[in-house]
C-alpha positions in Angstrom: 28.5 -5.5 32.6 28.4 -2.2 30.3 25.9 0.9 31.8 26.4 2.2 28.4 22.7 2.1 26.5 23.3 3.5 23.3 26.7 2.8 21.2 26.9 4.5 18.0 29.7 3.5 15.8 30.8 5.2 11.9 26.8 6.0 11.4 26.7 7.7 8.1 23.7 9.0 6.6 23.2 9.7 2.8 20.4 10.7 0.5 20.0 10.0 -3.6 18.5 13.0 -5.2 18.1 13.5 -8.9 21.4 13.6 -9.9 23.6 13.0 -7.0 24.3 11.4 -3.4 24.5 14.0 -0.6 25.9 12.8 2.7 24.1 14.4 5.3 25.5 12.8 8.4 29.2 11.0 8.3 31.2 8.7 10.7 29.2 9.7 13.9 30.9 8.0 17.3 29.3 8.0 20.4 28.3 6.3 23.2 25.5 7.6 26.3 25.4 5.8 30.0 21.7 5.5 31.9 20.7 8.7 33.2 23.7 10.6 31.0 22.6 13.8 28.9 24.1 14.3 25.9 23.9 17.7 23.9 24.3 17.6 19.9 24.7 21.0 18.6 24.9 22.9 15.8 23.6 25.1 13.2 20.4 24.3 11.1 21.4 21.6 7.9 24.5 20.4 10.3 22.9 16.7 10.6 21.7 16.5 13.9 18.4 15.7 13.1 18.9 13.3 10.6 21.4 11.1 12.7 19.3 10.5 15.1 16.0 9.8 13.1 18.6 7.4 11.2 18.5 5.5 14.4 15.2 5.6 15.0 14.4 4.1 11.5 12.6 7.3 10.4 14.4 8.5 7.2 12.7 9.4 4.1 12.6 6.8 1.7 15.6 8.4 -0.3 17.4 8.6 2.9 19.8 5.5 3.9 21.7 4.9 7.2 25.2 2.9 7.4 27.4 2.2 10.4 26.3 0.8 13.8 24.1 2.0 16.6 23.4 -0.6 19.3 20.3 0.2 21.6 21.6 -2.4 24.6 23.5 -4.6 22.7 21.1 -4.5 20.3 21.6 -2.9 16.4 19.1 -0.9 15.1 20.9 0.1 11.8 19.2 -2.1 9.2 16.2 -3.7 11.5 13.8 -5.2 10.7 10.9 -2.8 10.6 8.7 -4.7 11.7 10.8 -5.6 14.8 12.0 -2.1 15.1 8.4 -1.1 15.9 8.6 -3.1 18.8 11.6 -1.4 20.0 10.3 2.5 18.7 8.0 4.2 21.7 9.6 1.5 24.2 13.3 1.2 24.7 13.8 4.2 22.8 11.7 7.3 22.4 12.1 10.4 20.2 10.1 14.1 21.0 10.1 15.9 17.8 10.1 19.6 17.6 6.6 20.7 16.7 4.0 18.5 19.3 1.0 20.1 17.2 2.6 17.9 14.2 3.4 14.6 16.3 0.3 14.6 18.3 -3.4 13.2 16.5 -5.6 16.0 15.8 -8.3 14.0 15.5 -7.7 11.6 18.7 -8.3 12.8 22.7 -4.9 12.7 24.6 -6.3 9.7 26.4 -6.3 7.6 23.3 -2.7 8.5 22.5 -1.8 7.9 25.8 -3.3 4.8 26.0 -2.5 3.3 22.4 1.0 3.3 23.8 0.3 1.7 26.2 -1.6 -1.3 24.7 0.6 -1.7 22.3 3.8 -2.0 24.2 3.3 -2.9 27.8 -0.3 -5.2 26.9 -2.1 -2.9 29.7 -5.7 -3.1 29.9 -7.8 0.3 28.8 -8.3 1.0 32.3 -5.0 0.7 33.7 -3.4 2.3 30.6 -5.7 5.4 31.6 -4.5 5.1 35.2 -1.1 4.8 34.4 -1.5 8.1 31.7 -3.4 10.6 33.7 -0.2 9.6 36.4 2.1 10.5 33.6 0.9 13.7 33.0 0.8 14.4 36.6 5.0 13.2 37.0 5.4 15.7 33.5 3.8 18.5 36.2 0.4 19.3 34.1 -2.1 21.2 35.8 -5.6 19.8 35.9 -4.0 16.3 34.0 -7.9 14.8 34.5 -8.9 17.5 32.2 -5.8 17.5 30.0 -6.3 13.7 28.8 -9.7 14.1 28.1 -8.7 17.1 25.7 -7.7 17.2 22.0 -4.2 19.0 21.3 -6.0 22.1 19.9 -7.3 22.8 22.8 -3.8 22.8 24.8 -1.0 25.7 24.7 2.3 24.8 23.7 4.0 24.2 26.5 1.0 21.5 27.9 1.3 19.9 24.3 4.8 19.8 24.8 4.5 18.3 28.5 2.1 15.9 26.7 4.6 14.4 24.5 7.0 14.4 26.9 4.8 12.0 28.8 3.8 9.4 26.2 7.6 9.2 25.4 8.4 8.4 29.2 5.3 6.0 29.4 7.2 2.9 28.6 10.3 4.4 30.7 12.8 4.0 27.3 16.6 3.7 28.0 16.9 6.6 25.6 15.3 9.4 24.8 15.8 12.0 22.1 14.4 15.5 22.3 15.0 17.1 19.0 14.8 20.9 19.5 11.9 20.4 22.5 12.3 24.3 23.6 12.1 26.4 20.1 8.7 27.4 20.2 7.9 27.7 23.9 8.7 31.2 26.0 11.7 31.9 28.1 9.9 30.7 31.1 8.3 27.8 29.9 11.6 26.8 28.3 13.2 26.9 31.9 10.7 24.9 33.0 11.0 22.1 30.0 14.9 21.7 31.2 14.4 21.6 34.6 11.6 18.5 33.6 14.5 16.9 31.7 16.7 17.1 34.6 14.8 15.9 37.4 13.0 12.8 35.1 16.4 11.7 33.9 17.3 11.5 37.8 13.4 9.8 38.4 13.8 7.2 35.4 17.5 7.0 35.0 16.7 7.7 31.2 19.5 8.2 29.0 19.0 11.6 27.4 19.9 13.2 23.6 19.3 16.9 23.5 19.3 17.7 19.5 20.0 21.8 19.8 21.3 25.1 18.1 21.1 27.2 21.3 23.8 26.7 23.7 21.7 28.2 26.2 19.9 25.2 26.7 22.6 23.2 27.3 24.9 24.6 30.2 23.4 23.0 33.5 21.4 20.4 31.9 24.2 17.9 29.9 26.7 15.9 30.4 29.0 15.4 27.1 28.5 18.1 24.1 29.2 17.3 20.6 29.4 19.7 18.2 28.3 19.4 14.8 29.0 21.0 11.6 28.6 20.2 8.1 27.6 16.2 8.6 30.2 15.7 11.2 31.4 15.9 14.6 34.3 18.5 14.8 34.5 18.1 18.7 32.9 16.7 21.6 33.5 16.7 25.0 32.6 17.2 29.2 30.1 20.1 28.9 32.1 22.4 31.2 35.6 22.0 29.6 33.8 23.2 26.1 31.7 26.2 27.3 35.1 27.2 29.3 37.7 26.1 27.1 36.9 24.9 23.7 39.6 23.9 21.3 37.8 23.8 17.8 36.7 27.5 16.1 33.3 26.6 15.3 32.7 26.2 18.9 34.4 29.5 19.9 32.4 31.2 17.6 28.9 29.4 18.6 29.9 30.3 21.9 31.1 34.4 21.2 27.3 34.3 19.5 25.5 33.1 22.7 23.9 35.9 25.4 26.1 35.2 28.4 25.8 37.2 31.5 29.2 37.4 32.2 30.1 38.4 28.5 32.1 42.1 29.4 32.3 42.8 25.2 29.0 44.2 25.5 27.8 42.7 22.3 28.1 39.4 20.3 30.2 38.3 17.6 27.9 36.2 15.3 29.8 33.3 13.0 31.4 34.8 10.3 29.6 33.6 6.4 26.4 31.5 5.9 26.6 27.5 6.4 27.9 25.2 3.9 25.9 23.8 1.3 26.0 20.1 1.5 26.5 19.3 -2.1 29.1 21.6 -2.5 31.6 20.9 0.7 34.5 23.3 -0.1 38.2 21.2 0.2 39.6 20.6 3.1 38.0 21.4 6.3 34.9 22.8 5.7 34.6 25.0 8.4 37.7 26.7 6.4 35.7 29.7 4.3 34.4 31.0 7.9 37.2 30.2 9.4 39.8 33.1 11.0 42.4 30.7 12.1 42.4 29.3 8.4 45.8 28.3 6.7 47.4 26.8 3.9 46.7 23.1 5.2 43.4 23.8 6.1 42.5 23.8 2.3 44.6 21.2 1.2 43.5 18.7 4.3 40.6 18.0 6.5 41.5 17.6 9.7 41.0 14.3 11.8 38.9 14.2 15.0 41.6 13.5 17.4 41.6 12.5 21.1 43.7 15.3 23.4 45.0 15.1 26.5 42.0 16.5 28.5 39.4 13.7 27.1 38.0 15.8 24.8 38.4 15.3 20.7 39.1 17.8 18.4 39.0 18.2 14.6 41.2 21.4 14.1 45.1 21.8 13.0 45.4 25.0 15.5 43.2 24.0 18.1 46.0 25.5 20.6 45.7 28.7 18.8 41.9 28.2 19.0 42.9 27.6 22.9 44.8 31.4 23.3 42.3 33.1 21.6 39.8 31.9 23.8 41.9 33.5 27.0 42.6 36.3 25.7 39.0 37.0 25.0 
């Protein structure tokens, strides 16, 4: 029997505006193992977001999703809502960006906690409380009694963050999906959010998606890396064999504009021109207007993503020039 959890097959994601379709996300392929991290990154606009709310049946209403993504042998693309909010909070979770937004203002952690709870396990009031308040001490929350008798104003960031964290893990989901969890917290409290996503992957053998721009946060904590940019997937790979060696231009240059200590230049070498406006994809590949490696075919042709030799898959005509630049650097 399959360990994989989540199998995502030609997902495509496209919205109707006034005048036109835009395709924000196109022919996503993936697949995640229990207790496997994966890291989706990119810059803002690049689809990461929206691919993964696709799955998790929460696009806007002018939003629609095509393609396949099986929870467990299960699809998800096209679900009944009604039985998709079964699924939503239970075998798959998602942590959104801003907890101030996601969480109740009105409501005391406890009853968030324990709605959950109610809804998808059938637990009693008091043991949902019991099994909250442990939650919150598992997510490492100081002084969790007073913490679920609080509202989220009266938390910091990083505690509202830890809160979320623990009412996605309540129902122990095969997946969950952590859409930029570390933008607004501090440097420390960011280290501390990863190390929490490393050790409850290992405690729950959760399956984890880490939606990010910052390669910082992803060195040490994933598994696979795939790299988005413009709607789609220009190369994804083991973690270590695209931080050390990556094949596709777009990652070089994400990586050249990431802090390193071991960087000798001295200084970083941000990505060349602004991103690409969806509506207007220049021929070709559309990494090609930012692109220093850019010929003749790139215009003409977008490149394929194609499997290499190492495992990885590459969308990039001179991905062994990509390769030598890279070494000589």
């Amino acid at each position: 029997m399959s360990d994989t959890v989540l199998d995502v097959k030609g997902l495509s994601v496209t919205f109707e505006l006034h005048d036109r379709e835009v395709r924000a996300v196109t022919d996503m392929n993936f697949s995640l193992k229990a207790g496997e991290t994966l890291a989706v990154v990119g810059e803002s606009g690049s689809g990461k977001s929206q691919a993964f709310l696709s799955i998790m049946g929460l696009l806007a209403r002018n939003g629609r999703a095509t393609g396949s993504a099986k929870l467990a042998g299960t699809e998800l693309v096209g679900m009944n809502p009604r039985d998709l909010d079964e699924i939503r909070g239970r075998d798959i979770a998602m942590i959104f960006q801003d907890p101030m937004t996601s969480l109740n203002p009105y409501m005391r952690i406890s009853e968030q906690m324990v709605e959950v709870l109610e809804r998808h396990k059938r637990m009693k009031p008091a043991e949902a409380l019991e099994r909250a308040r442990t939650m919150l001490e598992t997510v490492r929350l100081p002084d969790a009694k007073r913490v679920i008798r609080a509202y989220p104003h009266e938390l910091s960031g990083g505690q509202r963050q830890r809160v979320m964290i623990a009412m996605a893990l309540l129902c122990e989901p095969k997946v969950l999906i952590a859409d930029e969890p570390t933008t607004a917290l501090d440097v420390t409290v960011q280290a501390q959010m990863l190390k929490l996503f490393e050790e409850l992957t290992d405690t729950f053998d959760t399956a984890l998606v880490m939606i990010t721009h910052d390669l910082g946060v992803v060195a040490g904590l994933a598994d696979q890396m795939m790299v988005m940019y413009a709607g789609r997937a220009v190369e994804k790979g083991n973690v270590d064999e695209l931080f050390y060696s990556p094949r596709h231009p777009y990652t070089l240059g994400l990586l050249h504009s990431t802090p390193r200590v071991e960087n000798k230049r001295g200084r970083l070498d941000p990505v060349a021109g602004l991103p690409p406006n969806l509506t207007h994809l220049p021929p070709g590949c559309a990494f090609n207007p930012r692109c220093a490696f850019k010929t003749d075919q790139c215009v003409k042709e977008r490149p394929a993503l194609i499997p290499r030799t190492d495992g990885r898959v590459t969308a990039c005509f001179h991905d062994d020039a990509v390769k030598e630049k890279e070494k000589v650097a």
